[in-house]
C-alpha positions in Angstrom: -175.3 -41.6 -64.9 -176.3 -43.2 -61.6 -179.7 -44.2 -60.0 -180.0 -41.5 -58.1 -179.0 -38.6 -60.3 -181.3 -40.5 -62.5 -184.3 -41.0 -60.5 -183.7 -37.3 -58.6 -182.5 -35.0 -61.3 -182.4 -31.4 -60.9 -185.9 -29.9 -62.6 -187.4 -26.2 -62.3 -190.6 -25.5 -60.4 -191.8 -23.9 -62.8 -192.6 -27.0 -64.9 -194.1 -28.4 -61.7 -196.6 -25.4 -61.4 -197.2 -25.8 -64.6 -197.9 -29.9 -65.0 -199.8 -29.3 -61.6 -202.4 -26.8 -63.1 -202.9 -28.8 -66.0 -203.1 -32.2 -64.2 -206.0 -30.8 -61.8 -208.0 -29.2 -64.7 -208.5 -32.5 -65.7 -209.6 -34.3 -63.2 -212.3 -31.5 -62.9 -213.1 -32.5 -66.1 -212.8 -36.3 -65.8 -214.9 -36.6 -63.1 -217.7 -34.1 -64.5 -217.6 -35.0 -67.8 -215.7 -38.6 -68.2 -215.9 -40.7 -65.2 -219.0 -40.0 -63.8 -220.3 -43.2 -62.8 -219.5 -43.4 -59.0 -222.7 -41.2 -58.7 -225.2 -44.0 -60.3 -223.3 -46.7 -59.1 -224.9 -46.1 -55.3 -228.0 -46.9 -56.9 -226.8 -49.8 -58.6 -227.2 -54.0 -56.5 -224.4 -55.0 -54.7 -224.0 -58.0 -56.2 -222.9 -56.3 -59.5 -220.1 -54.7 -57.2 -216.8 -56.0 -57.6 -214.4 -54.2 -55.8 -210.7 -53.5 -57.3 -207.9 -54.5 -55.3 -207.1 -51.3 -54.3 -210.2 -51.1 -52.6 -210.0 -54.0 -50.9 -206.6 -52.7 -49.3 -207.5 -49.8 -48.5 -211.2 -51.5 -46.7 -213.0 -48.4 -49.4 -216.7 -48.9 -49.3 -219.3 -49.4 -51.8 -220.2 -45.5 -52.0 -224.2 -44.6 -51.1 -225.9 -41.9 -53.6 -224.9 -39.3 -50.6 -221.4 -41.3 -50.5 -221.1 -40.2 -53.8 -222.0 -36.7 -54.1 -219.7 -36.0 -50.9 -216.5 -37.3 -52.5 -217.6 -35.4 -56.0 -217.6 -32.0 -53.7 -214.3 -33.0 -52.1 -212.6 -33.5 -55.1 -213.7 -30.8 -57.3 -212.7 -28.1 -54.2 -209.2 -29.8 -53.5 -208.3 -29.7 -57.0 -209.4 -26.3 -57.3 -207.3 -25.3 -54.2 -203.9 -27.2 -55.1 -204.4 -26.1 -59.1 -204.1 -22.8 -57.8 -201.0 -23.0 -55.8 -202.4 -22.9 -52.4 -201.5 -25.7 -49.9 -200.5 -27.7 -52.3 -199.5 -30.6 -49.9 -202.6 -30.5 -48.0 -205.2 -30.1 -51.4 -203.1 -32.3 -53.4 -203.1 -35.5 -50.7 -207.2 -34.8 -50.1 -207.3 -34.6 -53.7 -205.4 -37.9 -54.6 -206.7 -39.9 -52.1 -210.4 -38.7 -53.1 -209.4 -39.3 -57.3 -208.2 -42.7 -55.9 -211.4 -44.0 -54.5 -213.7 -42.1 -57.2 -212.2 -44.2 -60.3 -211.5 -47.2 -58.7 -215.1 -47.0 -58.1 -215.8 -45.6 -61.6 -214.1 -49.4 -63.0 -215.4 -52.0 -60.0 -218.2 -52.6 -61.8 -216.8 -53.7 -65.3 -213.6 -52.7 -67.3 -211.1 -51.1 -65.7 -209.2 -48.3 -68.5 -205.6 -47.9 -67.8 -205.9 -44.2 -69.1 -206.4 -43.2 -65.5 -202.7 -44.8 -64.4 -201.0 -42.1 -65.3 -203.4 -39.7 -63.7 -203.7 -41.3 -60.4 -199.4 -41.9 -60.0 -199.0 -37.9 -60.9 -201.3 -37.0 -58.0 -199.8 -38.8 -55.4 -196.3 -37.3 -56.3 -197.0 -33.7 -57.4 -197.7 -33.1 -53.7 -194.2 -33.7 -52.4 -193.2 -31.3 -54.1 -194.4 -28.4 -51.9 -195.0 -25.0 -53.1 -193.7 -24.3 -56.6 -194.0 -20.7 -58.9 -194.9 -20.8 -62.5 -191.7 -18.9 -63.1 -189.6 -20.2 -60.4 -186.2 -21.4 -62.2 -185.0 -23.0 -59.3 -184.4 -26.3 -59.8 -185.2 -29.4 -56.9 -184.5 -32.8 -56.6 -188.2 -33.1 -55.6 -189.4 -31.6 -58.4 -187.4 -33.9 -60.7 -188.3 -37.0 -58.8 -191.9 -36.2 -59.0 -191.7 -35.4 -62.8 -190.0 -38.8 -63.5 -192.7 -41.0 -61.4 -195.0 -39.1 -63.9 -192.9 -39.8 -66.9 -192.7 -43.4 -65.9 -196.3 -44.1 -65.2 -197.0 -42.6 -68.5 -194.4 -45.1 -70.2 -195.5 -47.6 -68.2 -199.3 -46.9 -69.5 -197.9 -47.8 -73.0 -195.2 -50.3 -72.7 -198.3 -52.5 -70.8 -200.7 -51.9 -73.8 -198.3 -53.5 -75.5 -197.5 -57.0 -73.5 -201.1 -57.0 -72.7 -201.2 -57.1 -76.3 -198.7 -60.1 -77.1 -201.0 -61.8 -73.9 -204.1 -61.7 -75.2 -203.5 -62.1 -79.2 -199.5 -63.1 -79.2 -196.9 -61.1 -81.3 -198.7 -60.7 -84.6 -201.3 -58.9 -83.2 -200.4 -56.8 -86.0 -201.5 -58.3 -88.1 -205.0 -59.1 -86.7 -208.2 -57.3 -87.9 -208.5 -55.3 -84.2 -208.6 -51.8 -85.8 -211.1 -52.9 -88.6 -213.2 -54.3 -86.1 -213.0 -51.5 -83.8 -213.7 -49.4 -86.3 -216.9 -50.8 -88.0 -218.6 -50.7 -84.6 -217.5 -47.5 -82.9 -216.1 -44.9 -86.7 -219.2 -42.6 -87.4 -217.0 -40.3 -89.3 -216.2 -40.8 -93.4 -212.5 -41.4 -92.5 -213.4 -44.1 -90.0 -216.3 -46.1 -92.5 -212.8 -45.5 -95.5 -210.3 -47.3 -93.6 -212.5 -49.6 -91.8 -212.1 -51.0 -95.8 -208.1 -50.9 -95.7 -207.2 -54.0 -94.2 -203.4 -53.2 -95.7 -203.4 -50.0 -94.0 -204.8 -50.6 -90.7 -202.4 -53.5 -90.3 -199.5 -50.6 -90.9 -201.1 -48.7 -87.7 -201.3 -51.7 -85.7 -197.3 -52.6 -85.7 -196.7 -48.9 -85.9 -198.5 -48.3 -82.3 -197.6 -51.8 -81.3 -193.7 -51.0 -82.0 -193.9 -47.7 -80.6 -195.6 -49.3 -77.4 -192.8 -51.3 -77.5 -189.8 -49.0 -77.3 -191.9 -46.3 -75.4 -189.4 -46.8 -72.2 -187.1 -45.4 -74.5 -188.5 -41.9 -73.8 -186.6 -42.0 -70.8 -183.5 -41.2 -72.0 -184.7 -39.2 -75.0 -183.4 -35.7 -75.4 -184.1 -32.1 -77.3 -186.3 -33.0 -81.0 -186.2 -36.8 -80.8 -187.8 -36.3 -77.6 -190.3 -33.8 -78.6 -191.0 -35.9 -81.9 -191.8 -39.0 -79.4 -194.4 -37.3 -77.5 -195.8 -35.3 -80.9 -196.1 -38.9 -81.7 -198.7 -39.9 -78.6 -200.4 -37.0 -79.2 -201.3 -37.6 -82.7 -202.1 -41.0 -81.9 -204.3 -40.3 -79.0 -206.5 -37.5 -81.4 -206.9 -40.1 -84.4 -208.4 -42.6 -81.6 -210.6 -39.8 -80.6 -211.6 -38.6 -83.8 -212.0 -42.2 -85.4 -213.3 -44.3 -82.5 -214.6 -41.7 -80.2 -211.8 -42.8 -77.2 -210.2 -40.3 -75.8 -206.9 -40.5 -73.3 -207.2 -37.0 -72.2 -206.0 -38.5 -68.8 -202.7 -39.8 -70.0 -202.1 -37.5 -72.6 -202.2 -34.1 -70.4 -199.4 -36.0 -68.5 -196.8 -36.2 -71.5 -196.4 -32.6 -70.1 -194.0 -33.9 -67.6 -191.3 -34.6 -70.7 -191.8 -30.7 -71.7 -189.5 -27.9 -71.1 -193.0 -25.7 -70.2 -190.9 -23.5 -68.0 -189.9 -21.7 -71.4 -193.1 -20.6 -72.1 -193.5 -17.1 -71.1 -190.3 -17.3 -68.9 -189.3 -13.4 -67.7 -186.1 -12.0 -66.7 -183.4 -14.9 -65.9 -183.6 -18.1 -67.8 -184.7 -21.2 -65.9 -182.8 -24.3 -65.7 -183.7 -27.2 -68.6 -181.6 -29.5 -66.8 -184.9 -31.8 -66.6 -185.9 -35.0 -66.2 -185.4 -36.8 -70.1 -186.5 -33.7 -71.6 -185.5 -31.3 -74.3 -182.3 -28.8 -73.7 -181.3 -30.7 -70.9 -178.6 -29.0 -69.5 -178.8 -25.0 -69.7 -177.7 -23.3 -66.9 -179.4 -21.2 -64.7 -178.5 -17.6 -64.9 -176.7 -16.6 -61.7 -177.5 -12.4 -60.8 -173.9 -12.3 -60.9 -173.6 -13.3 -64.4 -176.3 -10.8 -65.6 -174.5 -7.9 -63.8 -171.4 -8.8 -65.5 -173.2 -9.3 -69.1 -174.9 -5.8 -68.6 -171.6 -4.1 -68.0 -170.6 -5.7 -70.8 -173.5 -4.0 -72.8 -172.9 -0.8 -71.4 -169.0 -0.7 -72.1 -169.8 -1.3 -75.6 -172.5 1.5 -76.2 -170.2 4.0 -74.6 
């Protein structure tokens, strides 16, 4: 396979319409519910600010109160707008460049969470894709390009975790008591409080996730169950952290989406195309309306 078929393979609209209404749902909820800092950080002394690099490229300012509640309004009605369908190159570029400067905001003023890479990348792509149907079959370089920046940003989320990882407590990180610890400070259910006393078995989870981390860029190339088993696997992983430890990675998680066949779901009259970007079923054609008249002439020859 070259580069280019690679990097640009042929994927439905449909699975864009559908990733695109999913992605902007969530940053609705991010930034009422998750990152919601930028609105307090107007009121908070500049010297505490310390700007991201991002912002310091792009000259963003250190948002006022008013600042804040301005870009709020701008990104809840963009994403809105492009989640339904409409202008969804105009909405989705206000709407990325808005998310942008909201979360780098949200994290120049202390730790900066890498569940928001994912995010950010799939909203700067999903709008050069243009208008797209949620049962539109036909299938677009554009589409697929889009749906593999996604698919890499997501791998690229994991495969990260896991150098910074080896970086910061070297290649038996295993090994370490990281989950214990995390897990006596932030596991207020039973479940946590057990296994916060299973120093055997949280060492398990920690090479399990780390190995996993590891090989996530094999993803890529994943097809059919092994692929759906993968991303089964993240989402699994990213509930127990939310159950046990209270962190959630909505942000990354709604964009495994992109390594879905969700143009199946509901799908009327002619069957869309799977040939998508690493995911299940790659290959199935589309129906041409030839072939269908010819099958249902078939049908009728046989009743008769």
């Amino acid at each position: 396979m070259s580069i280019r078929r690679w990097a640009f393979p042929q994927a439905p609209l449909a699975r864009v319409a559908r990733v695109r209404a999913a992605i902007y749902a969530i940053v609705i909820l991010d930034v009422l519910f998750f990152v919601t800092d930028p609105i307090d950080h107007g009121d908070v002394p500049a010297a505490l600010y310390r700007e991201l690099p991002v912002r310091a490229l792009l000259h963003l300012p250190q948002p006022s109160p008013t600042y804040g509640w301005v870009l709020l309004f701008v990104i809840l009605v963009s994403a809105a707008v492009a989640a339904s369908g409409r202008w969804p190159r105009l909405a989705g570029w206000v709407c990325a460049v808005a998310m942008l400067d909201w979360v780098s905001n949200g994290m120049s003023y202390g730790k900066v969470d890498h569940d928001h890479f994912a995010l950010v990348v799939a909203l700067f792509v999903l709008p050069t894709v243009g208008r797209a149907g949620w049962f539109e079959g036909r299938g677009t370089e554009a589409a697929g390009w889009a749906l593999r920046m996604i698919q890499l940003a997501v791998v690229a989320t994991y495969f990260l975790s896991a150098i910074a990882k080896i970086r910061e407590g070297g290649w038996l990180w295993g090994s370490s008591a990281t989950l214990i610890w995390a897990l006596s400070r932030r596991g207020d259910v039973q479940p946590a409080q057990w296994l916060s006393m299973q120093p055997m078995l949280t060492n398990v989870m920690q090479w399990t996730v780390f190995v996993a981390e590891l090989l996530s860029p094999v993803m890529l190339w994943l097809r059919g169950r092994a692929l759906l088993a993968a991303v089964g696997f993240w989402i699994i992983f990213h509930a127990s952290t939310y159950v046990l430890l209270t962190i959630h990675f909505l942000p990354t998680a709604i964009c495994l989406l992109a390594f879905l066949p969700l143009e199946r779901i509901g799908r009327r009259g002619a069957p869309v195309s799977s040939a998508e970007p690493g995911g299940a079923g790659a290959g199935e054609p589309v129906a041409s309306a030839k072939g269908s008249r010819r099958r249902a002439a078939a049908r009728l020859r046989i009743q008769s």
